[in-house]
C-alpha positions as CSV (number, residue, x, y, z in Angstrom):
1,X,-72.3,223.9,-89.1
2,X,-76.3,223.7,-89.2
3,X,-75.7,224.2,-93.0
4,X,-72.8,221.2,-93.6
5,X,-74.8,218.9,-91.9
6,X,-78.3,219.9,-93.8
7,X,-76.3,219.3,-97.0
8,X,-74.8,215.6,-95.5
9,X,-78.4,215.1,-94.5
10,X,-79.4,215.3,-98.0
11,X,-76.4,214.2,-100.1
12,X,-76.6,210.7,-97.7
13,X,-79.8,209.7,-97.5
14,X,-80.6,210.8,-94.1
15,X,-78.2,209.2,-91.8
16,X,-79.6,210.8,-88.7
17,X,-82.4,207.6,-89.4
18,X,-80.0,205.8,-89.4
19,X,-78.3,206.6,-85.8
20,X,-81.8,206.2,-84.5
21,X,-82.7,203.2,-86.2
22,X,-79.4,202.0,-84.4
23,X,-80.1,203.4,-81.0
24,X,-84.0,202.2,-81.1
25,X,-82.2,198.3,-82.1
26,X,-79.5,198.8,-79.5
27,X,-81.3,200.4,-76.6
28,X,-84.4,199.3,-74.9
29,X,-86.6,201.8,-73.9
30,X,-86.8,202.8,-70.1
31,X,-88.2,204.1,-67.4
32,X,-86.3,207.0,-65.7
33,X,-87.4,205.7,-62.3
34,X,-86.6,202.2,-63.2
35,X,-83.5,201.4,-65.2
36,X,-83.4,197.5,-63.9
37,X,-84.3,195.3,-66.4
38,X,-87.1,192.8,-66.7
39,X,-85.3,189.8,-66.6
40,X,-88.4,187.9,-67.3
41,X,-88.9,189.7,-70.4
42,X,-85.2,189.5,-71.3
43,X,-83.8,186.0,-71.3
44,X,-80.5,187.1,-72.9
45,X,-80.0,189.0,-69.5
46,X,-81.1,186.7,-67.3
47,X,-78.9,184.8,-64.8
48,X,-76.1,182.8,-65.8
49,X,-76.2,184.0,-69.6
50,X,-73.0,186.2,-69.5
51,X,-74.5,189.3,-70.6
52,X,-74.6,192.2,-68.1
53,X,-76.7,194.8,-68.6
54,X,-75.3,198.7,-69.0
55,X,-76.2,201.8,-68.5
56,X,-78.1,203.7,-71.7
57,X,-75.6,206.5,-71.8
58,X,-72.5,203.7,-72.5
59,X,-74.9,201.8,-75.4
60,X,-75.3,204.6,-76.7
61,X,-71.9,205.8,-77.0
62,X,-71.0,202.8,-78.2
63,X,-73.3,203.2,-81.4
64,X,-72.4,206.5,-82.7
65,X,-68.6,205.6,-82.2
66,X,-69.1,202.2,-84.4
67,X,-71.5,204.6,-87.0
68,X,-69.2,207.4,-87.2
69,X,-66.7,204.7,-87.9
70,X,-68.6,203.3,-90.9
71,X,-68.2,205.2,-94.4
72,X,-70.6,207.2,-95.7
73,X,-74.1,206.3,-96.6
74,X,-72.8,202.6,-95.7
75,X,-75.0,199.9,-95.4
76,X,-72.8,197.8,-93.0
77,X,-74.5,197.3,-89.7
78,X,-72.1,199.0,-87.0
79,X,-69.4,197.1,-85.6
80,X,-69.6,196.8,-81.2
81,X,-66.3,197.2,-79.2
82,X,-68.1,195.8,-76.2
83,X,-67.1,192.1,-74.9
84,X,-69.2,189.9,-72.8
85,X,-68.9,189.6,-68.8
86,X,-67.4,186.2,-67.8
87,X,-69.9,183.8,-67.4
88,X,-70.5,183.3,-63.4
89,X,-68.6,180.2,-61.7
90,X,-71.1,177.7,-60.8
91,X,-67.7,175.7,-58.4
92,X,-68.6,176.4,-54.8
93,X,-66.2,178.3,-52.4
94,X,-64.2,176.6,-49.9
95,X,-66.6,177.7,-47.4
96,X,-69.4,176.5,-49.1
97,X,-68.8,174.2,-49.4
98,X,-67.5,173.8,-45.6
99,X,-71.1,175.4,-44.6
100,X,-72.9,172.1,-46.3
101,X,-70.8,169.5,-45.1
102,X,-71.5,171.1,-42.0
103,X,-75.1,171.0,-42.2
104,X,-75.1,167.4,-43.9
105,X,-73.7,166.5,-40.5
106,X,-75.9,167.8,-38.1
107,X,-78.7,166.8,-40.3
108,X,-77.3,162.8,-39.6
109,X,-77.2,163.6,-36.3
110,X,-80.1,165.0,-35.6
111,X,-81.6,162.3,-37.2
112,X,-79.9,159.7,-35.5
113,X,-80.7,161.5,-31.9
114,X,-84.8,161.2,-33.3
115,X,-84.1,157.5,-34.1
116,X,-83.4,156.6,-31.1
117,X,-85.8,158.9,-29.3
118,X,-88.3,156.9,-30.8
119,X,-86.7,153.3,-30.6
120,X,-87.1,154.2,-26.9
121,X,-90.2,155.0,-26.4
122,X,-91.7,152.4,-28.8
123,X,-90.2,149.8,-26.4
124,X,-91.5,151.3,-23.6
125,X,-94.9,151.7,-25.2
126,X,-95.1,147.8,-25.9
127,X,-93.3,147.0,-22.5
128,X,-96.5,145.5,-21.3
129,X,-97.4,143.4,-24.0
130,X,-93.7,142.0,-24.4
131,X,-93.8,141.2,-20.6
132,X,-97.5,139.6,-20.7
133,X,-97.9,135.8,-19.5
134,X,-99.2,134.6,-23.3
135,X,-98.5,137.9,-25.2
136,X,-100.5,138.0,-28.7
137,X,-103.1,134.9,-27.4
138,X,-106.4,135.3,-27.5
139,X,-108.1,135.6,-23.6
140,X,-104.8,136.7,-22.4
141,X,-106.1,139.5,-20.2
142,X,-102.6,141.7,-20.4
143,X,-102.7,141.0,-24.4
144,X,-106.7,142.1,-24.5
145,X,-105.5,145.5,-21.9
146,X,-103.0,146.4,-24.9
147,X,-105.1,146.1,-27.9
148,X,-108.3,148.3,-26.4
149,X,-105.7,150.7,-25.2
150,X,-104.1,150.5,-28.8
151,X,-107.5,151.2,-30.3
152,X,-108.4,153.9,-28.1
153,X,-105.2,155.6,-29.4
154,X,-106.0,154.8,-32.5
155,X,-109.5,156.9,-32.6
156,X,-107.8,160.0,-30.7
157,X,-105.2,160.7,-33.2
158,X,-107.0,159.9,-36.1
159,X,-109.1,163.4,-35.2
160,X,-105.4,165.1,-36.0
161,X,-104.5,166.9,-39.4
162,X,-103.5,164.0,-41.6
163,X,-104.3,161.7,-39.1
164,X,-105.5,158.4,-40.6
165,X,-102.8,158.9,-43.3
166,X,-100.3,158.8,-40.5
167,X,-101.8,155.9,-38.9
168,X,-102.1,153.7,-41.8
169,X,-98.3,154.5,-42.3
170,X,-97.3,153.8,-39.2
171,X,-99.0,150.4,-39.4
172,X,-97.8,149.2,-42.8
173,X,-94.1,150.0,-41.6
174,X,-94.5,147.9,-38.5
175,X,-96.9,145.2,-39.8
176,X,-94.2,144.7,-42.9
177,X,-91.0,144.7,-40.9
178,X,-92.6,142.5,-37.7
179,X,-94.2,139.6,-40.2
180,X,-91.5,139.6,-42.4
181,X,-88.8,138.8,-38.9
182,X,-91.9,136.5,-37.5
183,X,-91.9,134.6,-40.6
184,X,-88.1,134.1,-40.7
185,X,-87.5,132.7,-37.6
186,X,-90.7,131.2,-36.5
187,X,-90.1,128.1,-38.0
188,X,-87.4,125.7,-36.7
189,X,-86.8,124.5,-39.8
190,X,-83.2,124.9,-41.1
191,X,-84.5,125.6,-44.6
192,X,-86.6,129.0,-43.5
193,X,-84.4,131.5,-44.2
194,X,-82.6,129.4,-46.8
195,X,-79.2,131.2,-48.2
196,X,-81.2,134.5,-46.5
197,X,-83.3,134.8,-50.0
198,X,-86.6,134.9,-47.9
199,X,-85.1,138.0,-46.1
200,X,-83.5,139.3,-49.4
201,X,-86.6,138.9,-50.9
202,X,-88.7,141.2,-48.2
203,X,-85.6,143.7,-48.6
204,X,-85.9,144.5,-52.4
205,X,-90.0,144.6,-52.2
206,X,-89.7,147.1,-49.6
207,X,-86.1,149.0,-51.3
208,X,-88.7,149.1,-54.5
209,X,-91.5,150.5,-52.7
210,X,-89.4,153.5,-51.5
211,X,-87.6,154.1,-55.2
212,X,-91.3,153.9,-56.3
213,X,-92.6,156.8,-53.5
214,X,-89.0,158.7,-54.9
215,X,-90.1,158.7,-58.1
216,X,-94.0,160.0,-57.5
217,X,-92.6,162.5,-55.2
218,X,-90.3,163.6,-58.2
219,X,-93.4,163.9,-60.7
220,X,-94.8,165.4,-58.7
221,X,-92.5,168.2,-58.6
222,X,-92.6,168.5,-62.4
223,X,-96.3,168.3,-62.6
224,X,-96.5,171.5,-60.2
225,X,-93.3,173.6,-62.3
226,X,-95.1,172.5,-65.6
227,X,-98.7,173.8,-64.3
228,X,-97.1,176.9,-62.9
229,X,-95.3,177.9,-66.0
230,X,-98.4,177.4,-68.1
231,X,-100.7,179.2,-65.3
232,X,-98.1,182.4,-65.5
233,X,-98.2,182.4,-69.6
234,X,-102.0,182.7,-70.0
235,X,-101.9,185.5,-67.1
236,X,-99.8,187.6,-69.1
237,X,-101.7,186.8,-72.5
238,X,-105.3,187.7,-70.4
239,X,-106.5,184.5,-71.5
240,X,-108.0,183.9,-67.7
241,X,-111.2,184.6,-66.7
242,X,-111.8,185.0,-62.9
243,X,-113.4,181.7,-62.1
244,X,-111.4,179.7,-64.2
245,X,-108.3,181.8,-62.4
246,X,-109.9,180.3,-58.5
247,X,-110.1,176.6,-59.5
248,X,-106.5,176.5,-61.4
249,X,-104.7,178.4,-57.8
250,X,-107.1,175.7,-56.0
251,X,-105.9,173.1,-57.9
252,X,-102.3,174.4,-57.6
253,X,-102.6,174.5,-54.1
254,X,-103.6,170.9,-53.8
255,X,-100.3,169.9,-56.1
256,X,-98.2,171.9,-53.5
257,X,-99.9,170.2,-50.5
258,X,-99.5,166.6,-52.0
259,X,-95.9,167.6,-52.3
260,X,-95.0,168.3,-49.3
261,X,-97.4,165.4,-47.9
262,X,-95.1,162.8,-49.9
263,X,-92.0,164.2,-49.2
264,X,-93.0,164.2,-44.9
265,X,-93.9,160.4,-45.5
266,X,-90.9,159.7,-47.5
267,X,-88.9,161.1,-44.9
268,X,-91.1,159.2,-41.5
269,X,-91.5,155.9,-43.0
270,X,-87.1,156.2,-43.5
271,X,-87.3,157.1,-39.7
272,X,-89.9,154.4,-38.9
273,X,-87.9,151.4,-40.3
274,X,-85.1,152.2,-39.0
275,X,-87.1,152.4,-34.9
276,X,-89.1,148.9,-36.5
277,X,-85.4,147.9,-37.1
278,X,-84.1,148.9,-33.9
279,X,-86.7,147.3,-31.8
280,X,-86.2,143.8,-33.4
281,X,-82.8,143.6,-33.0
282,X,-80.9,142.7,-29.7
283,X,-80.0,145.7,-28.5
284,X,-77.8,144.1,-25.0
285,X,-76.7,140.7,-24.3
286,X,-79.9,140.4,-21.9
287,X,-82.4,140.3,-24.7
288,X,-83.1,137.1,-25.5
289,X,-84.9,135.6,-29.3
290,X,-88.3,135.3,-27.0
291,X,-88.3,138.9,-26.0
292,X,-87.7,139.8,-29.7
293,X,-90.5,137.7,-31.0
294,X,-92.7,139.2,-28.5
295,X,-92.0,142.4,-29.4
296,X,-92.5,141.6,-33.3
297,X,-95.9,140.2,-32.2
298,X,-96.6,143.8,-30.8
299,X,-95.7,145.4,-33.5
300,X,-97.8,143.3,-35.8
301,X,-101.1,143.7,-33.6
302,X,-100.5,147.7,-33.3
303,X,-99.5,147.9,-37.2
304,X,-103.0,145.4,-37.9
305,X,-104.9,147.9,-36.1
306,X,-103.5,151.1,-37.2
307,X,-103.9,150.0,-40.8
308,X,-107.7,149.6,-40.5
309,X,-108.0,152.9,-39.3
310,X,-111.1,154.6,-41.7
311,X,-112.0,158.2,-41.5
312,X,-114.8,159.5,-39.9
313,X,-116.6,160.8,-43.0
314,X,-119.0,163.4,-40.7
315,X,-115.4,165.3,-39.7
316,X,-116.3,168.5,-42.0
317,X,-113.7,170.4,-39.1
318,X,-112.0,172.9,-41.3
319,X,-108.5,170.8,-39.9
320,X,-109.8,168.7,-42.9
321,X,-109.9,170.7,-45.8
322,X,-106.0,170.0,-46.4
323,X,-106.3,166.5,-46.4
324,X,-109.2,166.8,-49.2
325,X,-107.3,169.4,-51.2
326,X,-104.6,166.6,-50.9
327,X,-106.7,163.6,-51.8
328,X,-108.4,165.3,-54.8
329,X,-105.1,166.6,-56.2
330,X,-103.8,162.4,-55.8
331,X,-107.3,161.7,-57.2
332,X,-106.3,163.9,-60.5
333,X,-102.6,162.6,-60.7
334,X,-104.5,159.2,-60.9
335,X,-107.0,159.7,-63.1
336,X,-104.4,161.3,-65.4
337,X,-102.2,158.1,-65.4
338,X,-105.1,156.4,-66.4
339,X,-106.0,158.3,-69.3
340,X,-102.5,157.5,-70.7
């Protein structure tokens, strides 16, 4: 037999090459410890591509049989008997899809319940302004009691993590929605909210403003995969010294922070116009068009005076170093806009 296939060897050029010029093509070289492949490495077996990957032994199989089936000394690359898995279904399952209407529904509730949490204890926090002799007049003692108490406030929970940013969202939400229902029905002029485009007007400015905070968040987002992506190709090419490794995961970290910062304000200043909403609407027949321009003049002197908030620039508290990874990341998304 050794003899036979000596004198194949020769008469055919060496097919034995050939078989391991097949395998070599056919089977990627592995650890015995580790048979899973990289799918990083491997995009044709990544997720979703349709191609499974096999065992060695069954590759290789499959490469002698379509050799041996080629003639002899043929040139014609071997012919694979193996078909492709089914591409995995991307269609949820019936409970699935059961599990996220499920959990679309408790998320509207639960943010209903927090709605009107905070509707309540908004109108109780303004109670004594709304109730004051001359509420919003300068010397009204009851009006003068609110404000310093409103300040006071103000200064305490500035000193929290994100604090001011809070505060001066806070105030723009109730300083837009109170002067906006003060300058609608102030006037006793028939012609003030003519054909409602004075309210229709404050509604798109404000529907823009949150399609605008959509689309940073969303940019966002890309900005961070993009930077990622090109962070993990120059790790693997070595092209990263340590230093220059500190400030990109620095500067990565700030990307992630301003993130989540936009997508938490997106979500509270939703949930704040909806409370502003609330509270200048009549909520029972006893509430009368005085109480609710009262309580629009509260909201205007708390969101005057949480807008003006500034931070204290001696805070180096270490509760800060978010919010300055945050602003320096904004800072850079700015600067780079500019540029353009």
């Amino acid at each position: 037999m050794k003899a036979e296939w000596a004198a194949k060897q020769q008469a055919n050029g060496n097919p034995q090459q050939t078989i391991k010029h097949d395998l070599d093509s056919s089977v990627a070289p592995s650890s015995p410890k580790n048979t899973t492949p990289d799918l990083r490495r491997s995009p044709s077996l990544a997720p979703g591509s349709g191609i499974q990957p096999s065992p060695a032994n069954a590759t290789t199989s499959t490469t002698l049989a379509s050799s041996s089936s080629q003639p002899t000394g043929s040139t014609a690359p071997p012919t694979s008997t193996t078909t492709p898995a089914a591409k995995p279904s991307l269609k949820q399952t019936p409970e699935q899809r059961a599990e996220a209407e499920k959990y679309e529904k408790q998320r509207k509730e639960d943010t209903i319940n927090r709605v009107n949490d905070l509707t309540k204890k908004l109108l109780e926090r303004i109670r004594p302004l709304v109730e004051a002799a001359k509420p919003g007049e300068p010397g009204d003692p009851e009006t003068e009691r609110f404000t310093n108490g409103i300040k006071m406030e103000a200064e305490d929970l500035k000193l929290e993590s994100f604090g001011v940013e809070l505060l001066r969202l806070i105030g723009t939400v109730y300083y837009t929605k109170a002067s906006t229902y003060i300058k609608l029905h102030r006037s006793k002029s028939p012609f003030a909210n003519f054909l409602g485009l004075p309210g229709f007007y404050e509604n798109t400015k404000q529907k823009g403003k949150m399609i605008k905070e959509a689309w940073g968040m969303l940019s966002s987002t890309l900005d961070v995969q993009t930077a990622m992506m090109d962070l993990e190709k120059r790790q693997e090419k070595g092209e990263l010294p340590e230093e220059e490794m500190e400030k990109l995961n620095k500067d990565l970290v700030g990307k992630l922070l301003l993130i989540s910062w936009k997508g938490t304000r997106f979500e509270s200043g939703a949930i704040l116009r909806q409370v502003a909403d609330n509270v200048l609407s009549k909520d029972s027949p006893n509430v009368t068009d005085e109480t609710i321009m009262n309580r629009a003049k509260a909201l205007v002197l708390i969101g005057a005076i949480f807008k003006a908030v500034q931070p204290d620039e001696t805070d180096h508290e270490e509760r800060r170093e978010l919010e300055r990874l945050v602003a320096e990341a904004a800072a850079k998304k700015k600067d780079k806009k500019a540029k353009k």
